[in-house]
C-alpha positions as CSV (number, residue, x, y, z in Angstrom):
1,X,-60.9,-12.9,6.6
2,X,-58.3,-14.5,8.9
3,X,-58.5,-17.7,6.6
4,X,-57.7,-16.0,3.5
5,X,-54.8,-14.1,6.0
6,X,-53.6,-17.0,6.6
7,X,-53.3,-18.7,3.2
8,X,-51.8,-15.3,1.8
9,X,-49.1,-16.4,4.3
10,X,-48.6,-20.2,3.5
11,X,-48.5,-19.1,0.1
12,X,-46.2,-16.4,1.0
13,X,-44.0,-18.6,3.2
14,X,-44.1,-21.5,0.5
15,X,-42.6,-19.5,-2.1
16,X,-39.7,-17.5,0.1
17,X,-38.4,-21.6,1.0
18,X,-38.5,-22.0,-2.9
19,X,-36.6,-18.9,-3.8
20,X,-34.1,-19.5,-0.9
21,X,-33.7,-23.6,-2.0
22,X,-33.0,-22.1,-5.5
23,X,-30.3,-19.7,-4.3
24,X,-28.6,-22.8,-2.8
25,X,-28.7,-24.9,-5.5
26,X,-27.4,-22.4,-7.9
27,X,-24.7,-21.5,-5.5
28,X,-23.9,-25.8,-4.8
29,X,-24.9,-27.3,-7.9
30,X,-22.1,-26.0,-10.1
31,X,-19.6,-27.8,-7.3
32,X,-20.9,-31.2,-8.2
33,X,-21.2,-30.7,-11.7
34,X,-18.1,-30.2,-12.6
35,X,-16.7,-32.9,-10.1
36,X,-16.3,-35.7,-13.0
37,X,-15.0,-33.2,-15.3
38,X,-12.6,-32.0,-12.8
39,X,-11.6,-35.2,-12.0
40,X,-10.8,-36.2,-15.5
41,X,-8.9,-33.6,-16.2
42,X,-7.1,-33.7,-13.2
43,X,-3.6,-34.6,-15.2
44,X,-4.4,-31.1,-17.6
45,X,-4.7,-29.5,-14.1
46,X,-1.2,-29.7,-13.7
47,X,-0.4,-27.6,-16.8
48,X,-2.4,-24.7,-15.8
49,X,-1.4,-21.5,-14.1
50,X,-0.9,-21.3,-10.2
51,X,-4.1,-20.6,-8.5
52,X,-3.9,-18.7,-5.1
53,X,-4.5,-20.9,-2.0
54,X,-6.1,-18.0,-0.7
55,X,-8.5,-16.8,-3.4
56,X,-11.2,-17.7,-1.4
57,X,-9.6,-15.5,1.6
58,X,-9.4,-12.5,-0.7
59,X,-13.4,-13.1,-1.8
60,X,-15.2,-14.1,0.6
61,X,-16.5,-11.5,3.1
62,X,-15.8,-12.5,7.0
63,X,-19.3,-12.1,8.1
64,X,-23.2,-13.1,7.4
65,X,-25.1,-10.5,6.1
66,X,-27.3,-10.0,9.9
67,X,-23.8,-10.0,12.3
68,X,-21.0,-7.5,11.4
69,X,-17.7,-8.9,12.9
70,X,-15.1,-6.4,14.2
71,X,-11.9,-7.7,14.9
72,X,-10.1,-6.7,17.9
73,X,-6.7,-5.9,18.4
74,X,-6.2,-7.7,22.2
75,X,-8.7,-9.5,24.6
76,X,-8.9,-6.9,27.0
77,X,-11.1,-4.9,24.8
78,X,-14.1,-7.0,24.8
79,X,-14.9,-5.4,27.7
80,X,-14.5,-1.9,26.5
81,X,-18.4,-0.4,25.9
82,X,-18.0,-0.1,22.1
83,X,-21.2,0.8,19.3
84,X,-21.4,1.8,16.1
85,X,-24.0,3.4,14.2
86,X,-23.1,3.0,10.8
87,X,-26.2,2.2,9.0
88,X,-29.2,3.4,12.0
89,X,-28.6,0.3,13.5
90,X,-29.0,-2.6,10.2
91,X,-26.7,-4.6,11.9
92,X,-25.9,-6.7,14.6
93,X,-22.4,-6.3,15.9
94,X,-20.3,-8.6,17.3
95,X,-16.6,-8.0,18.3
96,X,-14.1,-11.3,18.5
97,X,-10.7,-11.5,19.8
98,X,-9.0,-14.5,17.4
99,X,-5.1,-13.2,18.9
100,X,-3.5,-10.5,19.8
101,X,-3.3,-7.4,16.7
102,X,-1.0,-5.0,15.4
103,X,-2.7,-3.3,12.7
104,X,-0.7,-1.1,10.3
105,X,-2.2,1.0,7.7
106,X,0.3,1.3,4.5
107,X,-1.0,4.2,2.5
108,X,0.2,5.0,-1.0
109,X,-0.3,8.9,-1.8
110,X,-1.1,10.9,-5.3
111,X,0.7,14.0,-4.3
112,X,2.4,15.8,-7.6
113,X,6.0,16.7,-7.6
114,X,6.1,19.6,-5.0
115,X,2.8,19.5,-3.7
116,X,2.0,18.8,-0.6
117,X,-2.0,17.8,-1.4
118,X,-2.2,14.5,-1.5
119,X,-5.4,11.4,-1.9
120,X,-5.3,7.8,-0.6
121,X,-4.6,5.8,-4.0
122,X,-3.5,2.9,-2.9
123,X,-4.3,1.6,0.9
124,X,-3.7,-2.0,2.6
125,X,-3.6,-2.8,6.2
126,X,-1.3,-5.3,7.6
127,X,-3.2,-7.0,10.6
128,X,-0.5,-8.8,12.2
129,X,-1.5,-11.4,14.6
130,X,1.9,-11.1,16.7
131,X,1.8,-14.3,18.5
132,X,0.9,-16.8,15.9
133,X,3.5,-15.6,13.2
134,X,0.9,-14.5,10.7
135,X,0.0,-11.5,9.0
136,X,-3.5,-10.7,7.5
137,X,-3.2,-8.1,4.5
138,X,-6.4,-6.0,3.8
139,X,-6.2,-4.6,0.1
140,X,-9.0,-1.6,-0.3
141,X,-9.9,0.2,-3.7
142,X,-9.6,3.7,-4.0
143,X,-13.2,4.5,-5.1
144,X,-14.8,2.1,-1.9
145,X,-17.0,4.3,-0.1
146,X,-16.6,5.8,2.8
147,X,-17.6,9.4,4.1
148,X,-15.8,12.0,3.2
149,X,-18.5,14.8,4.5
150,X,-20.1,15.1,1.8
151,X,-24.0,14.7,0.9
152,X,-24.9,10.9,0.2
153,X,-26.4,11.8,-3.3
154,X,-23.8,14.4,-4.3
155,X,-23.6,13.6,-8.0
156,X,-19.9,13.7,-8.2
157,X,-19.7,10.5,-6.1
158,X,-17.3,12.2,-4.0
159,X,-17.6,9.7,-1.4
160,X,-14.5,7.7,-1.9
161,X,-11.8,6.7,0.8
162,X,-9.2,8.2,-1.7
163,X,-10.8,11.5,-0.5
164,X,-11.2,11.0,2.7
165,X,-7.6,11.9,3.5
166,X,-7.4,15.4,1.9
167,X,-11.2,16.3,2.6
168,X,-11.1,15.2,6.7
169,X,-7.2,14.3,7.5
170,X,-5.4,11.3,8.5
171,X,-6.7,10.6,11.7
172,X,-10.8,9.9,10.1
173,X,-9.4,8.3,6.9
174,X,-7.8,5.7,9.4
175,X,-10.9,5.1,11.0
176,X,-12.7,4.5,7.3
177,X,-9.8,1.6,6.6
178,X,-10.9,0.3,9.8
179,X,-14.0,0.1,9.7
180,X,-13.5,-1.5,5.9
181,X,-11.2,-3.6,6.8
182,X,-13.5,-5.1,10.0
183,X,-10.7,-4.1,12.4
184,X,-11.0,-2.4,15.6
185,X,-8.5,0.5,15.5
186,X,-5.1,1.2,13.1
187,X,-2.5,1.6,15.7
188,X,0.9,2.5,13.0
189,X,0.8,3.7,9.2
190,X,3.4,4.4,6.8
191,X,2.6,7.0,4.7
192,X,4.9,7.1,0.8
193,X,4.7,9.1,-2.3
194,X,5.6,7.9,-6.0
195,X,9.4,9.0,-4.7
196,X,9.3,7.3,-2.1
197,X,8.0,4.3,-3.8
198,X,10.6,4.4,-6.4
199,X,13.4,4.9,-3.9
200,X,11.8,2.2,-2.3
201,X,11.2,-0.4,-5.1
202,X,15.2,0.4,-6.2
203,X,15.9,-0.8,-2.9
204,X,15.1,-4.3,-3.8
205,X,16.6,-4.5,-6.7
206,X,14.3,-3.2,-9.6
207,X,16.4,-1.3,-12.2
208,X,14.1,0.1,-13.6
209,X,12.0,1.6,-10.3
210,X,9.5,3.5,-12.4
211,X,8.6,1.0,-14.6
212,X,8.0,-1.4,-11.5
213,X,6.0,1.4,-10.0
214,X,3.7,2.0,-13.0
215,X,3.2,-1.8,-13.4
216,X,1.6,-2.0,-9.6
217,X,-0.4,1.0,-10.7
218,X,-2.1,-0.2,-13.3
219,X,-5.4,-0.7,-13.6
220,X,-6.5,-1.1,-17.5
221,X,-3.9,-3.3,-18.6
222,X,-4.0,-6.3,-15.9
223,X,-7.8,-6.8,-16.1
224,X,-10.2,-6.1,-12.9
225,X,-9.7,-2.3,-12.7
226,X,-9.3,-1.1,-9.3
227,X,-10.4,-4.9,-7.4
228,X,-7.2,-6.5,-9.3
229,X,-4.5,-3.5,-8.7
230,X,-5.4,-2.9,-5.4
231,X,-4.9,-7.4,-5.2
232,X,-2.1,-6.8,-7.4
233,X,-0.2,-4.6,-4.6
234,X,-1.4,-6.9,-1.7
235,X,0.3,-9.3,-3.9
236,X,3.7,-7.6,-4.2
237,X,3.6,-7.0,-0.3
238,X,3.0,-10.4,0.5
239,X,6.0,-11.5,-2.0
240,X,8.2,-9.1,-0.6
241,X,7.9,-10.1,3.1
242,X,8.6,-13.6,2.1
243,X,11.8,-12.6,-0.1
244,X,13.0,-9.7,2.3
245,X,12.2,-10.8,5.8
246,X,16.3,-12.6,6.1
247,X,17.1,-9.0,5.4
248,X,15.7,-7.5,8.4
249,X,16.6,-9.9,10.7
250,X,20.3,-10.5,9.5
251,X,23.7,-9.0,9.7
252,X,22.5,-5.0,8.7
253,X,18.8,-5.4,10.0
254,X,19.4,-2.4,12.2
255,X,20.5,-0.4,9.3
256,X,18.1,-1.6,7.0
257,X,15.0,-1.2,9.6
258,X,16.2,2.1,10.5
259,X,17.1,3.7,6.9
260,X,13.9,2.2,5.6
261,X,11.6,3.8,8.7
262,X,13.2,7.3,7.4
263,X,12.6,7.1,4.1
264,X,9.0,7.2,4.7
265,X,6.1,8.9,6.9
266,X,5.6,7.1,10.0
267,X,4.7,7.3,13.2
268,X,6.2,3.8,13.5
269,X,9.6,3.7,15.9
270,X,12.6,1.6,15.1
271,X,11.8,0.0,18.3
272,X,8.4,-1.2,18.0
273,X,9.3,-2.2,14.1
274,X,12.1,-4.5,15.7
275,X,9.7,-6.0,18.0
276,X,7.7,-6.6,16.1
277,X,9.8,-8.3,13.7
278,X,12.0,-10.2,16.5
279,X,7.7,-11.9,17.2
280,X,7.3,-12.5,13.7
281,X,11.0,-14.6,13.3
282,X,10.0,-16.4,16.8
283,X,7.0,-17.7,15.5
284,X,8.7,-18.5,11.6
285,X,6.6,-15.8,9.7
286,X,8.3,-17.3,6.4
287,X,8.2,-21.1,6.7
288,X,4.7,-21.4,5.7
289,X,3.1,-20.1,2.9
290,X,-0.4,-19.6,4.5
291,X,0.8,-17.4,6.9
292,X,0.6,-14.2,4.7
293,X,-3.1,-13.9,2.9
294,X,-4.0,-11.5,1.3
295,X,-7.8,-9.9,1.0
296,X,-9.5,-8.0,-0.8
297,X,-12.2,-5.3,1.0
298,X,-15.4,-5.2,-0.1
299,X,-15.3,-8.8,-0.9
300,X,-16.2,-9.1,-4.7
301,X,-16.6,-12.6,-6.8
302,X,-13.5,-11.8,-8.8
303,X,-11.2,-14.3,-10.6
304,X,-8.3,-12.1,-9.3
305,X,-5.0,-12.8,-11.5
306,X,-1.7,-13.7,-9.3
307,X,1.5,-12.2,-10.9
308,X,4.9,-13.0,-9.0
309,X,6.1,-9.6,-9.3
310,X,10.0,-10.9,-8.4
311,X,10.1,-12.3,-11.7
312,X,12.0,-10.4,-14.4
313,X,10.3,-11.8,-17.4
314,X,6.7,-11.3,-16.1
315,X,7.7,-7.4,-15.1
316,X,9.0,-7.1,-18.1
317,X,6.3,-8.4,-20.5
318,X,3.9,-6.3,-18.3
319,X,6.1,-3.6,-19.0
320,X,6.5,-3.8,-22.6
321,X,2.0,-4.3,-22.4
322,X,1.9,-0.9,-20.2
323,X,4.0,1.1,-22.5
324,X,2.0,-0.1,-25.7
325,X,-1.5,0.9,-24.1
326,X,0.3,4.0,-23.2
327,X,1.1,5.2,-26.5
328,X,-1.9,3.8,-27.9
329,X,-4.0,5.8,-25.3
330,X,-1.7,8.7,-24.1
331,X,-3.6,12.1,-23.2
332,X,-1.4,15.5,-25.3
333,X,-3.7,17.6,-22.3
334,X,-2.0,16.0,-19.3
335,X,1.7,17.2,-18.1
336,X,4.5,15.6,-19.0
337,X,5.9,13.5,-16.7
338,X,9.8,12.3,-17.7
339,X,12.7,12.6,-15.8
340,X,14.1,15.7,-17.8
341,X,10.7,17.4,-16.5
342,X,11.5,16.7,-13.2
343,X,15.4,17.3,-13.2
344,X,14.1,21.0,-14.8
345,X,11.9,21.8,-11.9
346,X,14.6,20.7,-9.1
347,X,17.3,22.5,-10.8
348,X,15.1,25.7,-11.0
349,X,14.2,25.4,-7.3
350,X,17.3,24.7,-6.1
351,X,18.4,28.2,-8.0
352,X,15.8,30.0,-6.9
353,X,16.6,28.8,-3.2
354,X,20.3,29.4,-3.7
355,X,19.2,33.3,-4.9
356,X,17.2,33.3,-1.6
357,X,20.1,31.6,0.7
358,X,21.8,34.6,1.9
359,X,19.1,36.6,3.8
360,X,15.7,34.8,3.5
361,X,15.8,31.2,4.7
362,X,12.1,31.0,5.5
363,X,11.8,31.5,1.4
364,X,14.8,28.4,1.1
365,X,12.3,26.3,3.2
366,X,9.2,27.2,1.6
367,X,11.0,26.4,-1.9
368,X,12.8,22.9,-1.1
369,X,11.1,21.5,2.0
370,X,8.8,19.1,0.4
371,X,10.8,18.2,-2.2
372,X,12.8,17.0,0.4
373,X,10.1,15.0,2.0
374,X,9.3,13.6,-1.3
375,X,12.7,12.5,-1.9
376,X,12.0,13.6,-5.2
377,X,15.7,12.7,-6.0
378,X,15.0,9.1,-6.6
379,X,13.0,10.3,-9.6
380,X,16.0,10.7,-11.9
381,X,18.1,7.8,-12.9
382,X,21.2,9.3,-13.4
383,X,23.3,8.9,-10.1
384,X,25.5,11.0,-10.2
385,X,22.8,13.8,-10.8
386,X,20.6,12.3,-8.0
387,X,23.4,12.8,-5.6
388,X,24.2,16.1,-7.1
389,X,20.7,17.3,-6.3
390,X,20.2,15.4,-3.0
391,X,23.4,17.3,-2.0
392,X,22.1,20.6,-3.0
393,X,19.0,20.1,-1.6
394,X,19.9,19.3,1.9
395,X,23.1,21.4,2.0
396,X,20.1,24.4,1.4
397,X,17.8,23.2,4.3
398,X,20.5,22.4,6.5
399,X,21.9,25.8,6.2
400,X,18.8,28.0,6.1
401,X,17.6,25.7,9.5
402,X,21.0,26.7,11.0
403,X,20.4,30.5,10.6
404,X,16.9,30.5,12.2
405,X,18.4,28.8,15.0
406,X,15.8,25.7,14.2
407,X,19.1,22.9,15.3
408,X,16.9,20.4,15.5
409,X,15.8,20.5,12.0
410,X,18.8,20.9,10.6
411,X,20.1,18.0,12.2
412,X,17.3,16.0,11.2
413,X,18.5,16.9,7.6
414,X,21.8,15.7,8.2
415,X,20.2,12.6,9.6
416,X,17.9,11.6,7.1
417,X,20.8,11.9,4.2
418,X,23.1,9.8,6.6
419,X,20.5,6.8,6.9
420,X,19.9,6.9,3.1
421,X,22.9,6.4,2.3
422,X,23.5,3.9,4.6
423,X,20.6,1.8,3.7
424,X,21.9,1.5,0.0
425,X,25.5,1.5,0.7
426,X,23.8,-2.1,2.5
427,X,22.2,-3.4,-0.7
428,X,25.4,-2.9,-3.2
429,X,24.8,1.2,-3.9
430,X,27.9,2.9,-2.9
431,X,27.8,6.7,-2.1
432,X,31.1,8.5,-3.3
433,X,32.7,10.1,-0.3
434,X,32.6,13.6,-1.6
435,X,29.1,14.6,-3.1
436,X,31.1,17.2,-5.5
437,X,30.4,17.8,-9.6
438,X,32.7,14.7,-10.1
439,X,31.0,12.3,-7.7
440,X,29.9,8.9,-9.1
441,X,27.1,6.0,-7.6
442,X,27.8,2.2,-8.7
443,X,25.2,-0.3,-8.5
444,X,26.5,-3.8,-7.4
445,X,26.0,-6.3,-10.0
446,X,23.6,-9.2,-9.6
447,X,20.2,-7.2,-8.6
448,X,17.5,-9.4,-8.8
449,X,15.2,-7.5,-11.6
């Protein structure tokens, strides 16, 4: 019996090598035989498309399949007693300090026009490794797992980190990104809506802030689904630090830092943000290209696309592709979405407010408040209008704050309006002094998109 054991477990062992020498030759073998061919073609290389320096970055996972690496944000918290019990124990984990971390969660919400409900659609993490000049963006699809509370084999695969953050709150779905993105902790996020976005992506110089918007949406049109969007807008990050970074540390950097910190939901302070900017010029963030990669989390084999989203004639050939699928594919059952729509449903809350002004401000609040958040203004394209309604808006806040004695709110009305138009009046908009029915908004000439 123990003979026959052990030949059951030669034979056993003999075929497990074979298997895993197979594996390694089908991973290697494809390396050497395209060497000559690649080296033939070398001169047709030349013609092709750029391929990302990083692609491998953005594929590969960071860890062996027995030893899960965590990240940690500074050295002193190897010694901090630290477990995890994801799956009962599976695997081994093992925590490395490779510099000192500043991890930032940027989270891109799906909340509707007035509602305050809102998923995770698009979510990234900017690891920045302070004192080395180099920051590590983590790009995670919507639909990646993560627990949202609800039972492993519910057959609505509800389990998605897009519904972590309206099923358990911010705090847990920052924990999920962590864990994702093999990072210790998330210690800032900034927090924006499509209004936001748009206001946002105006900012830097796309005229056309909606199109830009639906182009780093996408997910049908550019190939790869939710892997190459959620690339896609780790891309546009990482090309937007390089082409905006002079911007925050020159002549209106204050300005720009602060107006752009109150145009969104952070718990990020204009001091830290300079700080941390201030490290980041020290060490020349922008001098090398390698020092912003971008990854992708859970690490796929995907041939991810690389678009330069600063260029006008790839936006607006995306464009013109988006708007083709659209009417090819466009749903009568779901709600119309054009600016008119929205201009209708701010006009009729800002009259329904109005009726309510006089002696129910709690009703003024309720109506406006998060449209105000929102910035739904930066929805409609017409500038004069914008202003027109970002006037009426805040003049109703402001005013129904001031008769329930809430100062402090009223004042931060008054103080998010002031730094808005301040950050635009930086970047060529120029605010009309009075916001009346005649006011006007020019655009500086010479916008990049």
């Amino acid at each position: 019996m123990e003979t026959k054991s052990r030949k059951k477990t030669i034979v056993a062992t003999f075929f497990i090598s074979m298997a895993g020498i197979a594996v390694a030759l089908w991973i290697i073998l494809p390396f050497f035989s395209n060497k000559h061919s690649a080296d033939a073609n070398h001169s047709q290389k030349k013609t092709q498309s750029k391929i990302d320096t990083n692609f491998i970055k953005a594929i590969v996972s960071d860890e062996d399949t027995n030893v899960r690496v965590i990240r940690v944000s500074d050295a002193g918290d190897l010694e901090i007693p630290y477990s995890i019990d994801d799956e009962a124990g599976k695997q081994t984990v093992k925590r490395i300090f490779d510099g000192r971390r500043i991890n930032i969660s940027v989270i891109g919400v799906d909340s509707r026009l007035g509602s305050s409900y809102k998923h995770a659609d698009a979510n990234h993490v900017l690891s920045i490794i302070i004192d080395k000049g180099i920051i590590e963006i983590t790009s995670i699809p919507r639909d990646t797992y993560a627990d949202c509370g609800f039972e492993p084999n519910d057959t609505l695969d509800l389990n998605r980190l897009t519904n972590v953050y309206p099923a358990r709150g911010r705090e847990q779905y920052l924990k999920e990104v962590a864990r994702i993105a093999r990072l210790d902790k998330i210690h800032y996020y900034i927090e924006l809506g499509f209004s936001q976005a748009m206001g946002i992506l105006e900012f830097l110089g796309y005229k056309n802030s909606n199109d830009a918007l639906q182009v780093l949406r996408s997910r049908q049109v550019l190939g790869g689904d939710d892997y190459q969007r959620s690339y896609n807008q780790g891309q546009f990050i990482r090309q937007q630090i390089f082409r905006q970074f002079g911007k925050v540390t020159g002549f209106f950097s204050d300005l720009i830092l602060r107006g752009g910190l109150i145009m969104v939901n952070t718990n990020l302070t204009f001091e830290r943000a300079k700080y941390i900017i201030g490290e980041l010029e020290k060490n020349k963030l922008t001098t090398n290209s390698n020092n912003i990669t971008v990854r992708v989390r859970p690490a796929i084999p995907i041939n991810y696309k690389i678009y330069d989203f600063s260029d006008p004639v790839t936006m607006d050939a995306i464009t013109h592709k988006l708007s083709a699928y659209s009417q090819k594919h466009r749903d009568p059952a779901k709600p119309d979405r054009t600016e008119s729509r929205v201009i209708n449903i701010l006009q009729n809350a800002i009259e329904q407010a109005a009726l309510d002004s006089a002696k129910n401000p709690t009703r003024v609040i309720s109506k406006l408040r998060t449209y105000f958040d929102q910035r739904a203004w930066f929805q409609i394209r017409d500038l004069s209008l914008r202003i027109k309604i970002r006037s009426e808006i805040s003049s109703l806040l402001a005013n129904a704050y001031r008769k329930k004695k809430d100062f402090a709110s009223e004042e931060n009305i008054k103080r998010v309006i002031e730094a808005e138009k301040k950050l635009f009046s930086s970047n060529g908009f120029i605010d009309s002094v009075s916001e009346g029915s005649n006011s006007t908004t020019i655009l500086k000439q010479g916008s990049s998109q």
